[in-house]
Backbone as ProteinMPNN parsed JSONL, in Angstrom:
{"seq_chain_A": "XXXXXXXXXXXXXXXXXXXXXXXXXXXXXXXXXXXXXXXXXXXXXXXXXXXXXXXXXXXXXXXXXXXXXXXXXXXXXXXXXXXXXXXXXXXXXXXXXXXXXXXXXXXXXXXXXXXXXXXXXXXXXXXXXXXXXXXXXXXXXXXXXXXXXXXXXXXXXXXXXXXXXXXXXXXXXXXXXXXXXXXXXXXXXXXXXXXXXXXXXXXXXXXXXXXXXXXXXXX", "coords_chain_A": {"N_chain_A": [[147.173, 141.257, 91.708], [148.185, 137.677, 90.997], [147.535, 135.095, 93.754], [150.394, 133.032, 94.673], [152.057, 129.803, 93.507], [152.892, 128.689, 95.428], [150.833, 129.577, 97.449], [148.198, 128.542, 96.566], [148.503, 125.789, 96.472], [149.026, 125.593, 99.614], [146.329, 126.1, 100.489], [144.705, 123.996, 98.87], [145.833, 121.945, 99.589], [144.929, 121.508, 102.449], [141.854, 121.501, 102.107], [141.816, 119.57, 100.9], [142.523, 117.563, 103.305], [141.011, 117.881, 105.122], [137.953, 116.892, 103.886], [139.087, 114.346, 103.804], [138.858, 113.752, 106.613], [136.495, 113.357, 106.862], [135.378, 116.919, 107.479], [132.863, 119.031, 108.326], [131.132, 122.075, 107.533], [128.895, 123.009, 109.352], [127.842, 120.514, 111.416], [125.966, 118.413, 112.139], [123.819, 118.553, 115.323], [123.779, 116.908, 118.193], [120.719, 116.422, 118.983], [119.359, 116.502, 116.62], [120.594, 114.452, 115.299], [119.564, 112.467, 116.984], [116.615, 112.567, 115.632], [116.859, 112.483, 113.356], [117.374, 109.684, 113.13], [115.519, 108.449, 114.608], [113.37, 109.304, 112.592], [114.397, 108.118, 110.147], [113.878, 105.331, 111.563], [110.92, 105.16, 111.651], [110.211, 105.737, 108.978], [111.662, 103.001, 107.934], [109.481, 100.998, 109.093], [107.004, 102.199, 107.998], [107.8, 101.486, 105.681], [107.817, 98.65, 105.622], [105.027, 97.736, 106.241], [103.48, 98.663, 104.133], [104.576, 97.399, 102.664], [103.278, 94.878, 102.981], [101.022, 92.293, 101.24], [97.94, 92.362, 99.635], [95.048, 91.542, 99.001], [92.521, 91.822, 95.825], [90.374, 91.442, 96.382], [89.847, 92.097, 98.728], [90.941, 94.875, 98.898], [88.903, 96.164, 97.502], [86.503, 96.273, 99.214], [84.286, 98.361, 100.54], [84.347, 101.531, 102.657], [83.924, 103.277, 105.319], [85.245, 106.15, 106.54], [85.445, 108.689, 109.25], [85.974, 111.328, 110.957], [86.125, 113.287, 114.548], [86.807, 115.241, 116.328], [87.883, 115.907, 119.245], [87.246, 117.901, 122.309], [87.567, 119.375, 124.975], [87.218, 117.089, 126.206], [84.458, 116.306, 124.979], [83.497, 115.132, 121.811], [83.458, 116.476, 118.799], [82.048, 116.13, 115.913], [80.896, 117.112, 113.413], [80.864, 116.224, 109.69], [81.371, 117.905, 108.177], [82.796, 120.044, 109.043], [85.699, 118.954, 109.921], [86.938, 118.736, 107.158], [89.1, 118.396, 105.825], [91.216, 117.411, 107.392], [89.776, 114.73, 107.079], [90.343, 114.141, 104.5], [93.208, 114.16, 104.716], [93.532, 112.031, 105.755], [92.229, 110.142, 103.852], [92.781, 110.189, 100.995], [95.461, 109.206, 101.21], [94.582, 106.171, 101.532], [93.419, 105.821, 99.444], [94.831, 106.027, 97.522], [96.59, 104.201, 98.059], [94.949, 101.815, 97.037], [92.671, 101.244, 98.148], [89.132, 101.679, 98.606], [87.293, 104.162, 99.955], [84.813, 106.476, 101.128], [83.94, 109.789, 100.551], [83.947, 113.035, 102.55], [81.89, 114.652, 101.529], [80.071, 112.571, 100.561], [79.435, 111.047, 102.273], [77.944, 112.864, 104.051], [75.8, 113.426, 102.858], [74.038, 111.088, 102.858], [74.076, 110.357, 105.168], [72.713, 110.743, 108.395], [73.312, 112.94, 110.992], [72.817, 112.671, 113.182], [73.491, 109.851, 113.484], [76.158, 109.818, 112.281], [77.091, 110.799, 114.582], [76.434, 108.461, 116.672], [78.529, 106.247, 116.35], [80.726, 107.814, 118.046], [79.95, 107.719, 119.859], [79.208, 105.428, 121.186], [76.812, 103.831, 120.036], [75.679, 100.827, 119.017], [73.548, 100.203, 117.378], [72.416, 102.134, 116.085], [74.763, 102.68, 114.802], [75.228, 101.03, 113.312], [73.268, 100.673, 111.516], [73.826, 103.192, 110.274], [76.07, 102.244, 108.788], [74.757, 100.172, 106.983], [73.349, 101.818, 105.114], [74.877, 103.068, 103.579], [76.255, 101.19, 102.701], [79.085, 99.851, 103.595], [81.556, 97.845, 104.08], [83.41, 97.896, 106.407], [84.427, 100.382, 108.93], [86.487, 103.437, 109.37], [87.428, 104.935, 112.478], [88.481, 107.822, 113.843], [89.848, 109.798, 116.051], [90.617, 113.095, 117.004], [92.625, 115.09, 118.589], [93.843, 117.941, 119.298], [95.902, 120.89, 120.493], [96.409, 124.14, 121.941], [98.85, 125.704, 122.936], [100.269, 128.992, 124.687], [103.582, 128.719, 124.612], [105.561, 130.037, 127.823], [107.967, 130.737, 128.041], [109.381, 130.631, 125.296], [107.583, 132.502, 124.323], [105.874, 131.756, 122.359], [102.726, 130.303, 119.899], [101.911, 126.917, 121.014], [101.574, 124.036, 119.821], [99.689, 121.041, 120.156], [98.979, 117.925, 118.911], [97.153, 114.826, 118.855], [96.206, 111.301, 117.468], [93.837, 108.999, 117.198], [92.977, 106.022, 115.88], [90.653, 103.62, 114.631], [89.796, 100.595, 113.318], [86.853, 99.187, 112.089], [84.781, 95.986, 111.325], [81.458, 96.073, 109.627], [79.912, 95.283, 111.788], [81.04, 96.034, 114.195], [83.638, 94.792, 115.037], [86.794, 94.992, 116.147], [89.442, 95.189, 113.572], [91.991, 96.811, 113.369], [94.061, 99.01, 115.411], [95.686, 102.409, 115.473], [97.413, 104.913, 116.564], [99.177, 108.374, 117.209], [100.96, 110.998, 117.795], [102.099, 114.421, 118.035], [104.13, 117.32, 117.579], [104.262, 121.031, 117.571], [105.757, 124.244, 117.393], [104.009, 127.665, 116.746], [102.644, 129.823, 114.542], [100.643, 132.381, 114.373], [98.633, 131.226, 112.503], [96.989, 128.719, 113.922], [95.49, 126.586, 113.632], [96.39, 125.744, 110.976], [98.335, 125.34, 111.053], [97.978, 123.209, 112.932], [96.693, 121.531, 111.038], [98.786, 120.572, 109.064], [100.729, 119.019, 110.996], [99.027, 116.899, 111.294], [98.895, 115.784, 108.776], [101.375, 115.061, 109.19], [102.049, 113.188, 110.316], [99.996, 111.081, 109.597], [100.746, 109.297, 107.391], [102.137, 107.345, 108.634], [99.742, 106.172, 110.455], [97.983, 105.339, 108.27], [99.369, 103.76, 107.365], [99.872, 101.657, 109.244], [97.505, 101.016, 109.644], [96.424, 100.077, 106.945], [98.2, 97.786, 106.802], [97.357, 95.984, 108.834], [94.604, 95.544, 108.254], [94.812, 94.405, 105.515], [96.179, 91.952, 106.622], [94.462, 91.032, 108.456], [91.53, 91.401, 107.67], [88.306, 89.839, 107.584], [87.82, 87.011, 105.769], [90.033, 86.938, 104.249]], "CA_chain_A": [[148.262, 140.288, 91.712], [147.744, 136.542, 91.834], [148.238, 134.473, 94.476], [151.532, 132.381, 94.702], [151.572, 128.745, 93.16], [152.547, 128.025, 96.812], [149.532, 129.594, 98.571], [147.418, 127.977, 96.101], [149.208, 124.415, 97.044], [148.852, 125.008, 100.616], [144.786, 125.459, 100.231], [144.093, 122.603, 98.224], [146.08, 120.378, 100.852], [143.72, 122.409, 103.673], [140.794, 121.057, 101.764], [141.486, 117.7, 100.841], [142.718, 117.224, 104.666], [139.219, 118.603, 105.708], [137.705, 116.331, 103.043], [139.852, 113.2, 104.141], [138.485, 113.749, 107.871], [135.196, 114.122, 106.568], [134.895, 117.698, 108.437], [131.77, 120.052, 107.722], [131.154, 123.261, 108.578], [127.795, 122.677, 110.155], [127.857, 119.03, 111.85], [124.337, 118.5, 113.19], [123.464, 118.558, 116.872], [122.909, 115.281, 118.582], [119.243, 116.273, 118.742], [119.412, 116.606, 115.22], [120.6, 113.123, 115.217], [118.648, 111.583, 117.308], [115.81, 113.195, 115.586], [116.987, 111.751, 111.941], [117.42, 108.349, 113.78], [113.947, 108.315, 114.861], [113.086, 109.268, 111.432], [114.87, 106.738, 109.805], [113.555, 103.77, 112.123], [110.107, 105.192, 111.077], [110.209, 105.313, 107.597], [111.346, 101.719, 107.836], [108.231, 100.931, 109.528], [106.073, 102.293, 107.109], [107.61, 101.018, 103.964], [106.988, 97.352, 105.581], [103.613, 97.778, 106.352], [102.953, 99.278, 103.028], [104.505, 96.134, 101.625], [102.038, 94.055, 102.906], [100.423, 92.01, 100.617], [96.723, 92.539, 99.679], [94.42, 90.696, 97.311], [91.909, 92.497, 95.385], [88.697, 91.321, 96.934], [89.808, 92.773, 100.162], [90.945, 96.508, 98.398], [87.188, 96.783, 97.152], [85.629, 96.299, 99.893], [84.112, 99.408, 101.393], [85.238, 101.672, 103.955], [83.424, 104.834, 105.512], [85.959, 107.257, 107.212], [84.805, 109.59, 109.961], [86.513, 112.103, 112.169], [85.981, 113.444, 115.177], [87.786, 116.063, 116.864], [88.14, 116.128, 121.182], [87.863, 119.28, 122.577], [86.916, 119.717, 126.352], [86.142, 115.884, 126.715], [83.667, 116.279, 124.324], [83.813, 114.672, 120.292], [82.289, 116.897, 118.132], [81.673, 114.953, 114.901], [80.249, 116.99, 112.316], [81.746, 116.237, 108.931], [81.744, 119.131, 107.395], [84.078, 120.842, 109.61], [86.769, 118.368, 109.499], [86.895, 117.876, 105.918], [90.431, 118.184, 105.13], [91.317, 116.117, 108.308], [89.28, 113.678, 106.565], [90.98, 114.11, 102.875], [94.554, 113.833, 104.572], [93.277, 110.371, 105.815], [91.626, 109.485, 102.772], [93.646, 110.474, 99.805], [96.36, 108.179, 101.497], [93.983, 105.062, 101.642], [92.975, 106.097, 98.258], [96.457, 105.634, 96.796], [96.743, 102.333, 98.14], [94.03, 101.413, 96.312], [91.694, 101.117, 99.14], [87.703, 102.292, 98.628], [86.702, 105.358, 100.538], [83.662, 107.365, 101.038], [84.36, 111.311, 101.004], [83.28, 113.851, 103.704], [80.957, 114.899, 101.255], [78.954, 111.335, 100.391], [79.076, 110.601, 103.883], [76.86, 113.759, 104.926], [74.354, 113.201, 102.098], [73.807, 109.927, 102.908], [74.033, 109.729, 106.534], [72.147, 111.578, 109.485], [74.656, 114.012, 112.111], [72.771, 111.473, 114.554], [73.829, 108.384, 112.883], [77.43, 109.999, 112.568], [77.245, 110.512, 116.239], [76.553, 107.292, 117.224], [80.071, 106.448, 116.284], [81.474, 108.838, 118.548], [78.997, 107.606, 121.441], [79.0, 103.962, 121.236], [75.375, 103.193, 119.78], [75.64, 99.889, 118.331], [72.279, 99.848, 116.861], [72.113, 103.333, 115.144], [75.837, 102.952, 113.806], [75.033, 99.341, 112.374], [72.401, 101.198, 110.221], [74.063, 103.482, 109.441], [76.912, 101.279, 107.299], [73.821, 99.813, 105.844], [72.705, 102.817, 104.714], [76.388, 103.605, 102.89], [77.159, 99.618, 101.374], [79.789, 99.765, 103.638], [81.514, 96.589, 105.096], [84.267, 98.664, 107.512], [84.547, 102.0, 109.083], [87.129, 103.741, 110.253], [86.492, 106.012, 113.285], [89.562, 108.476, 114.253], [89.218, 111.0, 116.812], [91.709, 113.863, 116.373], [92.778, 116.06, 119.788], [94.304, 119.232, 119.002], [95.797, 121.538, 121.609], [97.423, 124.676, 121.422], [98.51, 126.33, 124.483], [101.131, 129.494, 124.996], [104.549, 128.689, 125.375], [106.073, 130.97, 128.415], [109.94, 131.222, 127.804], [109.698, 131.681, 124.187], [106.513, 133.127, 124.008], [104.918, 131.599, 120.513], [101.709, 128.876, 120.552], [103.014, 125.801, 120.528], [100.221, 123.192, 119.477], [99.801, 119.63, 120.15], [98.096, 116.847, 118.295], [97.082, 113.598, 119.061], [95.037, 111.389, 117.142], [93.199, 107.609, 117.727], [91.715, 105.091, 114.793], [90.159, 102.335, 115.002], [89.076, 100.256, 112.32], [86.071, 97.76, 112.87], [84.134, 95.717, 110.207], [80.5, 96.691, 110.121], [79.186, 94.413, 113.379], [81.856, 96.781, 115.144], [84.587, 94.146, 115.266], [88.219, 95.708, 115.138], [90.134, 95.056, 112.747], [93.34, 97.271, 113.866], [93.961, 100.831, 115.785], [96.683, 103.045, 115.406], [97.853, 106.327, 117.469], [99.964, 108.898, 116.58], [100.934, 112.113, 118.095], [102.941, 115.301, 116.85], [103.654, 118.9, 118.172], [105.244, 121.888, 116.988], [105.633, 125.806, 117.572], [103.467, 127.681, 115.587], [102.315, 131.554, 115.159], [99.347, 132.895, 114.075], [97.844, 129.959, 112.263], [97.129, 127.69, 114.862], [94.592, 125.253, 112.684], [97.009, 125.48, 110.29], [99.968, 124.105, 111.694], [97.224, 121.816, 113.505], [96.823, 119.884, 109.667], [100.43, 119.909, 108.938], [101.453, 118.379, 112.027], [98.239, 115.236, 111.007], [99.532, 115.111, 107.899], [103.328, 114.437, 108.766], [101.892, 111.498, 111.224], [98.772, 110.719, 108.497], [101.32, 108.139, 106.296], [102.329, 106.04, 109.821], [98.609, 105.628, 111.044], [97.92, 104.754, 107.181], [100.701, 102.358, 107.411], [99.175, 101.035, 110.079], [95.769, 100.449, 109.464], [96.611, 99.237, 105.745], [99.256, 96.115, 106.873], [96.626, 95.623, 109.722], [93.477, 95.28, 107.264], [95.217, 93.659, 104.618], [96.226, 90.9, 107.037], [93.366, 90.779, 109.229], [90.304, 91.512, 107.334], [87.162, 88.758, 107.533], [87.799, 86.382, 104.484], [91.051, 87.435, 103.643]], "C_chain_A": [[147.714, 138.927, 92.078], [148.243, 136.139, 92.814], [149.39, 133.405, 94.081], [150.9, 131.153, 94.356], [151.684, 128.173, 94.866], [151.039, 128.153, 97.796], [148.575, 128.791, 98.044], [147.226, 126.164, 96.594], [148.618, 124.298, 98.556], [147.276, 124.984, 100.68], [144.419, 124.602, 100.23], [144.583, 121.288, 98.967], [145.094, 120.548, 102.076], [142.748, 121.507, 102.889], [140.703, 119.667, 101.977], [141.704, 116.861, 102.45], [141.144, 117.075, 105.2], [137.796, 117.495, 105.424], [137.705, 114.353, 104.019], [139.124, 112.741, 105.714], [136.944, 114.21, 108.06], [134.392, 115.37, 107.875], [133.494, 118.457, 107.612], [131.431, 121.269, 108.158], [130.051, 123.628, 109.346], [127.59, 121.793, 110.443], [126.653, 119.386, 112.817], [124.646, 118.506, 114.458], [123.106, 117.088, 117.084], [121.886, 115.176, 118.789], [119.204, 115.977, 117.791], [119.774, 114.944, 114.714], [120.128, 112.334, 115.314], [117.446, 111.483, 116.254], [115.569, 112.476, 113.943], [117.019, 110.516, 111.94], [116.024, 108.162, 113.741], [113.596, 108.357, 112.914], [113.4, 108.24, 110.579], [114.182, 105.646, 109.75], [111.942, 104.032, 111.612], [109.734, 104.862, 109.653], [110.313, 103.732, 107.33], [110.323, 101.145, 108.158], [107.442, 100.822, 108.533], [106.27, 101.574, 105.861], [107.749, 99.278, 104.278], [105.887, 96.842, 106.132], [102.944, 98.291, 105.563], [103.12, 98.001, 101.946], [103.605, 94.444, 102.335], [100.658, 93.242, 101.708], [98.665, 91.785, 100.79], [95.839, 92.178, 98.73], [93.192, 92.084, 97.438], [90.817, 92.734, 95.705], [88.541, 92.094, 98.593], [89.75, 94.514, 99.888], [89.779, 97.084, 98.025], [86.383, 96.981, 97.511], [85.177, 98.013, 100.212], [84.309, 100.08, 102.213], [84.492, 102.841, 103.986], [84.541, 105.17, 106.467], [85.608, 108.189, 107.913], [85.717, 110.0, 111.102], [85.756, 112.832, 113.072], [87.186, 114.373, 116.227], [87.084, 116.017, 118.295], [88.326, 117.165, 121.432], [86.644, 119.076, 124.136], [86.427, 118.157, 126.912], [84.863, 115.504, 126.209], [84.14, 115.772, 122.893], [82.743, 115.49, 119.577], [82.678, 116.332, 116.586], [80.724, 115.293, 113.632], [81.12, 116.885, 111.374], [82.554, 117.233, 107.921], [83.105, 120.097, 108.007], [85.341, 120.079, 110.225], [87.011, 117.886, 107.944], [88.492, 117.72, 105.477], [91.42, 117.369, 105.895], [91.016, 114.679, 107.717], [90.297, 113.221, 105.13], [92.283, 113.274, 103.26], [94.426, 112.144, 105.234], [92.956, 109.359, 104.281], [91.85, 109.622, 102.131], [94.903, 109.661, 100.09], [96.095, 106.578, 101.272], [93.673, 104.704, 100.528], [93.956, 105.651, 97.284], [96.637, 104.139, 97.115], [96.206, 101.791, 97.86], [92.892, 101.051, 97.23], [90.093, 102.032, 98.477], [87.332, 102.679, 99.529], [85.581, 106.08, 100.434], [84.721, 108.865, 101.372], [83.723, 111.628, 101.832], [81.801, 113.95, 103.309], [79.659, 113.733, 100.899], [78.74, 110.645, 101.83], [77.957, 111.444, 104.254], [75.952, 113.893, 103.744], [73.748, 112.071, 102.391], [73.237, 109.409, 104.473], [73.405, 111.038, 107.473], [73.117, 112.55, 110.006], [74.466, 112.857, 112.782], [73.352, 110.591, 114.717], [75.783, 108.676, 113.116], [77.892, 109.881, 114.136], [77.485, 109.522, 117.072], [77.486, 106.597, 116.913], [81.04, 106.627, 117.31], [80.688, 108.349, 119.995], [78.783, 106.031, 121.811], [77.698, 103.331, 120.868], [76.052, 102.321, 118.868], [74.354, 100.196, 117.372], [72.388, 101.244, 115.774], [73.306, 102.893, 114.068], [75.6, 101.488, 112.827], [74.1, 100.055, 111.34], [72.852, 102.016, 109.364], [75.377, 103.408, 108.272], [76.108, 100.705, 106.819], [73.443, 100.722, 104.405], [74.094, 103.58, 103.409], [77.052, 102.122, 102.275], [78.59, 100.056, 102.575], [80.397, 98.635, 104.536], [82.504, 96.745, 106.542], [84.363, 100.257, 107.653], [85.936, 102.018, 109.708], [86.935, 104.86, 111.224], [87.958, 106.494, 113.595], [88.658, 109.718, 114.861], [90.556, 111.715, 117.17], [92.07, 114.817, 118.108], [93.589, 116.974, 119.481], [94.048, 120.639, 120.392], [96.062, 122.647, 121.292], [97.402, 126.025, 122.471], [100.184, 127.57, 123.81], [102.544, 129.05, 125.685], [105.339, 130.018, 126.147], [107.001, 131.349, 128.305], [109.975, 131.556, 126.329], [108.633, 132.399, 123.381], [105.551, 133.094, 122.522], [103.975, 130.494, 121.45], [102.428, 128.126, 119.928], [101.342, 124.591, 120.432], [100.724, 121.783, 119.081], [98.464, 118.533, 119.973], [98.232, 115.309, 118.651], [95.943, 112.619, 118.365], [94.886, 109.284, 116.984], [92.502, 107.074, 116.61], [91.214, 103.78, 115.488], [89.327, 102.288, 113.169], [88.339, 99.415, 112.515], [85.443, 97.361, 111.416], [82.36, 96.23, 110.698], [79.416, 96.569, 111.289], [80.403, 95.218, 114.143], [83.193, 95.519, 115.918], [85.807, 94.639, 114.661], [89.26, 94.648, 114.804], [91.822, 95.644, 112.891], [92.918, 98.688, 114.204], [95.453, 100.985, 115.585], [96.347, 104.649, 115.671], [98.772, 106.701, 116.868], [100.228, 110.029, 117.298], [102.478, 113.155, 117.43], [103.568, 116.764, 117.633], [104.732, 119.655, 117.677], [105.303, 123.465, 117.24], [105.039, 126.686, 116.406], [103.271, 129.527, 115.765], [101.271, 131.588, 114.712], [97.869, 131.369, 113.824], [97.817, 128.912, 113.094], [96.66, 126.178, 114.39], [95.437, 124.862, 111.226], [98.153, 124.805, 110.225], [99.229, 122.998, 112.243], [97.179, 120.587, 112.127], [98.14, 119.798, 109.859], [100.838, 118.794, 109.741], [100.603, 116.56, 111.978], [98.73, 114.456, 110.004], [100.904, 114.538, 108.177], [103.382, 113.138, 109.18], [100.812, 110.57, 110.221], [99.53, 109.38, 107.617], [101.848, 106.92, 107.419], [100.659, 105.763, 109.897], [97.795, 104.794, 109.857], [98.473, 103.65, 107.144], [100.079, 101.028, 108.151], [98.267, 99.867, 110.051], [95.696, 99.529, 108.048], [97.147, 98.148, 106.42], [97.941, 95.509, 107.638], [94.903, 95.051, 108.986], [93.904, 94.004, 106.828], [95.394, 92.016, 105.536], [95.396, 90.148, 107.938], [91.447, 90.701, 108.714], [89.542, 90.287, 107.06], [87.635, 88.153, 106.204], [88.568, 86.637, 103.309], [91.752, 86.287, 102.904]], "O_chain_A": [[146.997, 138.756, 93.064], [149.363, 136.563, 93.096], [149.195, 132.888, 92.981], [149.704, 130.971, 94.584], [150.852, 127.461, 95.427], [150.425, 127.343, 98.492], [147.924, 128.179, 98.891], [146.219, 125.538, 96.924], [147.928, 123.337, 98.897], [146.798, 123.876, 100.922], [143.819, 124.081, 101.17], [144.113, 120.151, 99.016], [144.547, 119.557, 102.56], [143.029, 120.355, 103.219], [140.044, 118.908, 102.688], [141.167, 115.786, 102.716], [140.464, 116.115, 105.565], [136.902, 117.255, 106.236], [136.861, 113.61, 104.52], [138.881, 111.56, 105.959], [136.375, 114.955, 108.859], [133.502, 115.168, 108.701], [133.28, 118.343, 106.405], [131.477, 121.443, 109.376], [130.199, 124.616, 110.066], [126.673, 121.493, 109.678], [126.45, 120.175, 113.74], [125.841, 118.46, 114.75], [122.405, 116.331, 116.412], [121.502, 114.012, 118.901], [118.929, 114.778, 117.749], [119.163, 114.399, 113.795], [119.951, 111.442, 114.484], [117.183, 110.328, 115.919], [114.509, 112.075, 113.462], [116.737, 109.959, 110.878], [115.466, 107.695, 112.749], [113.65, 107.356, 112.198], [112.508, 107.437, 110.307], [113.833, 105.005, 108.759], [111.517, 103.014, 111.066], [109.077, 103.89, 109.281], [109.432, 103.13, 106.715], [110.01, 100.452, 107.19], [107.087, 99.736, 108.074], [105.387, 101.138, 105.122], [107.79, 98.554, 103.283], [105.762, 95.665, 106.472], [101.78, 98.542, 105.876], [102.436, 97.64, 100.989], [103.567, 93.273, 101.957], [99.549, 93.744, 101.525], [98.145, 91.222, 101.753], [95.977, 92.595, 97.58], [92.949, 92.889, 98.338], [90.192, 93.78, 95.529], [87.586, 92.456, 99.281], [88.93, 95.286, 100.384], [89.555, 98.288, 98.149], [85.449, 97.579, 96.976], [86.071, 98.832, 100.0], [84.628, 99.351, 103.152], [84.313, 103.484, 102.951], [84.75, 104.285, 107.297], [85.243, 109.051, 107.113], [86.134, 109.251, 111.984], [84.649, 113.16, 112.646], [88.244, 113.942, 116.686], [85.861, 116.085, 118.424], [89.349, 117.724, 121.035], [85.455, 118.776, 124.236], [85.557, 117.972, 127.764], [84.18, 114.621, 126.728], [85.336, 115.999, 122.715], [81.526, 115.326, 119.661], [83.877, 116.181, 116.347], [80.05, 114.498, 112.979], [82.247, 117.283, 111.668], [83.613, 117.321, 107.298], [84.056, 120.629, 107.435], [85.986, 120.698, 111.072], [87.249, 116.711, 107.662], [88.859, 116.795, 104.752], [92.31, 116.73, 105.336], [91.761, 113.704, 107.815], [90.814, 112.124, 104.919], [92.628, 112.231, 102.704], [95.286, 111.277, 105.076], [93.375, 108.268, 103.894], [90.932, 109.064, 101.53], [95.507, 109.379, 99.055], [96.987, 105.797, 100.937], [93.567, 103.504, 100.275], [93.708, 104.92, 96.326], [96.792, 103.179, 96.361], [96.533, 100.66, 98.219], [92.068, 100.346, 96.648], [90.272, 103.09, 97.873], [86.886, 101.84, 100.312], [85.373, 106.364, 99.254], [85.733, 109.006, 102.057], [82.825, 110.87, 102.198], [80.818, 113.648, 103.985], [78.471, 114.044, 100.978], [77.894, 109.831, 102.2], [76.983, 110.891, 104.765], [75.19, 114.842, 103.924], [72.564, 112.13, 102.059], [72.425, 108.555, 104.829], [73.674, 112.204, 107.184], [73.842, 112.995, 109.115], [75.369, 112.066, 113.055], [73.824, 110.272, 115.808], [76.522, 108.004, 113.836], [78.723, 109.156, 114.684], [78.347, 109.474, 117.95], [77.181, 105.634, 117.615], [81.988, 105.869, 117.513], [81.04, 108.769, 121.098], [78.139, 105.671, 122.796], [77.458, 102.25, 121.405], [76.859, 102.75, 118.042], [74.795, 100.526, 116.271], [72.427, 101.014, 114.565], [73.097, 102.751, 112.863], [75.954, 101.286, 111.666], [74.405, 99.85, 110.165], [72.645, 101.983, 108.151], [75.617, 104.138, 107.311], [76.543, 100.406, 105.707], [73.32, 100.432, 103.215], [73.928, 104.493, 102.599], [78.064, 102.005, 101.584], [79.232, 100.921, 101.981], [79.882, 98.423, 105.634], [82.432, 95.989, 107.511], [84.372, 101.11, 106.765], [86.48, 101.108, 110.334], [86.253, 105.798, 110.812], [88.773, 105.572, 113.625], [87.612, 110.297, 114.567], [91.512, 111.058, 117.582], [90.958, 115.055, 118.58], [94.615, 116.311, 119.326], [93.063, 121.128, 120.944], [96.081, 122.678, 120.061], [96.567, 126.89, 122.735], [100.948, 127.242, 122.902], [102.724, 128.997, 126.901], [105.737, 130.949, 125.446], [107.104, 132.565, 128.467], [110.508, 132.613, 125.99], [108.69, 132.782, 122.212], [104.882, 133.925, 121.908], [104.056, 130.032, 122.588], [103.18, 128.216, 118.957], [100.302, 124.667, 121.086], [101.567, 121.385, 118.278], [97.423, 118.389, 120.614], [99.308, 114.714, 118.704], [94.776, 112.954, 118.568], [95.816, 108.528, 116.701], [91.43, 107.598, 116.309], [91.41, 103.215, 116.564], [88.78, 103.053, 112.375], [88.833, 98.52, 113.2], [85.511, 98.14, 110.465], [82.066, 96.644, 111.819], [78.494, 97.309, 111.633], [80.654, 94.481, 115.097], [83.507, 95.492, 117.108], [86.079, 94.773, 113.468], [89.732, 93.692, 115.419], [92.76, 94.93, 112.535], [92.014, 99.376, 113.732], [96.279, 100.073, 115.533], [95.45, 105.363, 115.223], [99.383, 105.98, 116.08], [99.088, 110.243, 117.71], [103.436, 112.82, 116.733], [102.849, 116.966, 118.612], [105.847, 119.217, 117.394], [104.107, 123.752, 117.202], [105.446, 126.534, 115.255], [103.603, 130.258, 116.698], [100.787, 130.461, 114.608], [96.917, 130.88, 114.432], [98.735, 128.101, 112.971], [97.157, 125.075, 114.62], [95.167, 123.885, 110.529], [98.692, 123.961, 109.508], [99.692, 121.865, 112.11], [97.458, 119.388, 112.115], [98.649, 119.059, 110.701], [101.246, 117.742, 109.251], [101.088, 115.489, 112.342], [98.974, 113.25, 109.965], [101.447, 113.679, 107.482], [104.142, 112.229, 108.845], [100.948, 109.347, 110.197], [98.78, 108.489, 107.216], [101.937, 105.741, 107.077], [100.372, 104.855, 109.118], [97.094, 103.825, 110.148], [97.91, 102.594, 106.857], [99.893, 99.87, 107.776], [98.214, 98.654, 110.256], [95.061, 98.476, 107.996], [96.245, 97.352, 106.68], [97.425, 94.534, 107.092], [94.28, 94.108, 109.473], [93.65, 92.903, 107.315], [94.785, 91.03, 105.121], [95.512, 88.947, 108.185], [90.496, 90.141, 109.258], [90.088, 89.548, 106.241], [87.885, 89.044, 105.391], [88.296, 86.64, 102.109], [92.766, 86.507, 102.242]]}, "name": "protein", "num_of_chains": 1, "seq": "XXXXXXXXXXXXXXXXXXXXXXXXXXXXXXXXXXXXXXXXXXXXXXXXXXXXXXXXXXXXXXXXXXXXXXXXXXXXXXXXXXXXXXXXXXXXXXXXXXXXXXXXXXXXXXXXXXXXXXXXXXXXXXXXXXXXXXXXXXXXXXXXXXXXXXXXXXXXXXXXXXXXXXXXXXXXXXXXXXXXXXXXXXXXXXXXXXXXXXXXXXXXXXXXXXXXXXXXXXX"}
């Protein structure tokens, strides 16, 4: 049997009421708010430090990229075992038309030592070795990655933090940018560790691009 033209009637006034008072049947959480707020005010951020204007002679210049992961108070700094750390930096820089060295032309080219000195403050070694690579700026990021047991709801919860600096090749900076991230994770701990670089990887980009573009030697 159908329903009555009345029941049908009173529905469709139920709705459009509902409608009218824009209700929903899941209305976020005021975390959830905040949380899209924040988001928001970010995004703006980035997309005017992306519109930063940049002439061409500056985008060509050179740039070596080198990470460094913190663990114990220590930087360990080979390249090979950050390479995709490296990518999610450098496939961003890459798009913006910026000139990058990869993980991999970096460690044919360059010593561990030479990388090191980076990570240790040798002027003298690291000056050689941007000779040694044509390059007229580096960027140096050093990545911290935690990832400790949470007690009440018992998953790892893993927290990232991570530091650039950009200098031209006499070690004069040019701009830094920080970033940090954290999230609950299970098994994969290094795996949720990228995710969580990448989601911050397009601010510290943001960053360092407006900050170049408007700062770089003979701009």
């Amino acid at each position: 049997m159908r329903p009555s033209s009345a029941i049908l009637l009173a529905c469709w006034s139920i709705a459009l009421s509902a409608h009218a008072q824009g209700f929903k049947f899941s209305n976020p959480s005021p975390g959830e708010q905040e949380e899209a707020a924040a988001r928001a005010r970010r995004d703006a951020v980035v997309s005017a430090q992306l519109a930063t204007p940049c002439r061409d002679r500056i985008k060509n210049r050179k740039i070596m990229v080198l990470i460094g992961e913190a663990q114990n108070g220590l930087v360990m700094a080979s390249q090979g075992g950050f390479g995709r750390h490296v990518e999610a930096i450098n496939t961003r820089l890459q798009a913006l038309g910026l000139r990058t060295y990869s993980a991999e032309q970096i460690r044919r080219q360059i010593a561990q030592e030479e990388i090191d000195a980076y990570f240790k403050n040798d002027p003298d070694r690291a000056l050689g070795a941007s000779r040694r690579m044509a390059a007229q700026y580096v960027l140096r990021g050093v990545i911290a990655t935690e990832a400790v047991r949470h007690s009440v709801v018992n998953v790892n919860q893993v927290n990232v933090n991570m530091d650039f600096t950009l200098a031209d090749a006499a070690g004069r900076p040019v701009s830094t940018a920080t970033a940090s991230n954290a999230s609950y994770a299970g098994s994969d701990v290094s795996g949720m560790a990228l995710t969580l670089i990448e989601e911050r990887a397009g601010e510290v980009v943001a960053r360092l691009y407006s900050d170049y573009c408007r700062n770089a030697k003979g701009r």
